[in-house]
N, C-alpha and C positions, 0 to 999 in steps of 0.2 A: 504494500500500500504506500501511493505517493505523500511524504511528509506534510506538503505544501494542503491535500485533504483535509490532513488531520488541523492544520492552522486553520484553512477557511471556515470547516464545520465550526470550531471553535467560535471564528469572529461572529458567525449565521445565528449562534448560539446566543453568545452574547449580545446583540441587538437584539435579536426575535422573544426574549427574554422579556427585557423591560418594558417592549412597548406591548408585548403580549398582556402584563399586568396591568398597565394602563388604560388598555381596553377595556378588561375583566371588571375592573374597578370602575370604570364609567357607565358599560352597562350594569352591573351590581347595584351600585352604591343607590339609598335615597336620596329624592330631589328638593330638599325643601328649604325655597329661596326665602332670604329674611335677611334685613336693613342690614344686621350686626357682622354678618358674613362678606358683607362687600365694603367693612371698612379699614383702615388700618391698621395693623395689630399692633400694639406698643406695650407689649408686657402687661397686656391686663390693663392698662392706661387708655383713658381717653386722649386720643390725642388733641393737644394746643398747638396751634400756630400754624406755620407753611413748615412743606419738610424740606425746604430750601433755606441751609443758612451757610455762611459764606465762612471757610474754615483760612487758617493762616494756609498759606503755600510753604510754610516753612515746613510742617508735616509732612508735605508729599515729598518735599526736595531729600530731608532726611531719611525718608522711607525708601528714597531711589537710590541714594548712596549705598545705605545700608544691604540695597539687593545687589548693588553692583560689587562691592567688598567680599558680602558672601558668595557672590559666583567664585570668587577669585579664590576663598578658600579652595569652594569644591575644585575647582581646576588646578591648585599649587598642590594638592594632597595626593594624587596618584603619581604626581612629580617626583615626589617627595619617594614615595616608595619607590620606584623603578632605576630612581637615581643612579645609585650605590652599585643595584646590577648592571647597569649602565657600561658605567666603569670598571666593573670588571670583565665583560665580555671585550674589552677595548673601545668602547666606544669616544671619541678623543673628548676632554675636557670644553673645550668650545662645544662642539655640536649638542652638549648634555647641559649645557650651563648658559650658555647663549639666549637660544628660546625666553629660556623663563626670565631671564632677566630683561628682555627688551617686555613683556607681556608684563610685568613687574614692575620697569620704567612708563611703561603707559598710563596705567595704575596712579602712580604717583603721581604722573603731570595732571591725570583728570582730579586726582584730589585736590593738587595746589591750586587749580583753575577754580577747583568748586569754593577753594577756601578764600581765595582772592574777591571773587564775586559773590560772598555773603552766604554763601550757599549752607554753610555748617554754622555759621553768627544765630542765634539764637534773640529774639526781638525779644527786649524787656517792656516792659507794663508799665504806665503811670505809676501806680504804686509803688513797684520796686525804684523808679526814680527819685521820687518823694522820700520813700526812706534813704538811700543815698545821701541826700542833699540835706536828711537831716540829719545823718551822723556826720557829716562833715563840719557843719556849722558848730 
């Protein structure tokens, strides 16, 4: 039996699956429409206000960084392993050391840029101003 069967059935499997239940559950299920069902669920909360409210961009900026840093773990860490054997099968020190280092200087330049243009500066608050200026006085 061709492997490439055994994967398709698989994949046939898993789609035909879920949307199988879907159905099941649409035809099954009772119908019975009412106001509290079409509104927004907020932990048991009525919701107040609009659900639009305007967050700092400092958040996302930090949350991009921080995804961009973690990628760099996961890709320095198989590095890390294979290194060592690397170098012992002969592999010469540039072509094992090179790589990661220019992927590594990249790295750093986008940090310095993000750091340049505010990107990691964290925006303080009225308040913490205020008290600032009053421990200074």
């Amino acid at each position: 039996m061709n492997q490439w069967i055994a994967i398709g059935m698989l994949g046939v499997v898993g789609v035909a699956l879920p949307i199988g239940m879907m159905v099941a559950s649409a035809l099954i299920r009772p119908r019975v429409p009412e106001q509290g069902k079409t509104a927004t669920y907020e932990s048991g909360e009525v919701p107040t206000g609009t659900a639009r409210i305007q967050f700092n961009i400092q958040y996302y900026m930090v949350a991009l960084l921080f995804l961009v840093f973690d990628i760099e773990t996961v890709l320095i860490f198989p590095w890390t392993v294979i290194y060592r054997s690397a170098l012992a099968e002969g592999v010469s020190l540039s072509k094992a050391l090179v790589p990661m280092l220019v992927f590594i200087g990249v790295l750093v330049v986008g940090l310095v840029w993000a750091w340049r243009n505010g990107a990691v500066s964290w925006v303080t608050s009225p308040r913490a101003l205020r008290r600032k200026t009053e421990r200074q006085q």
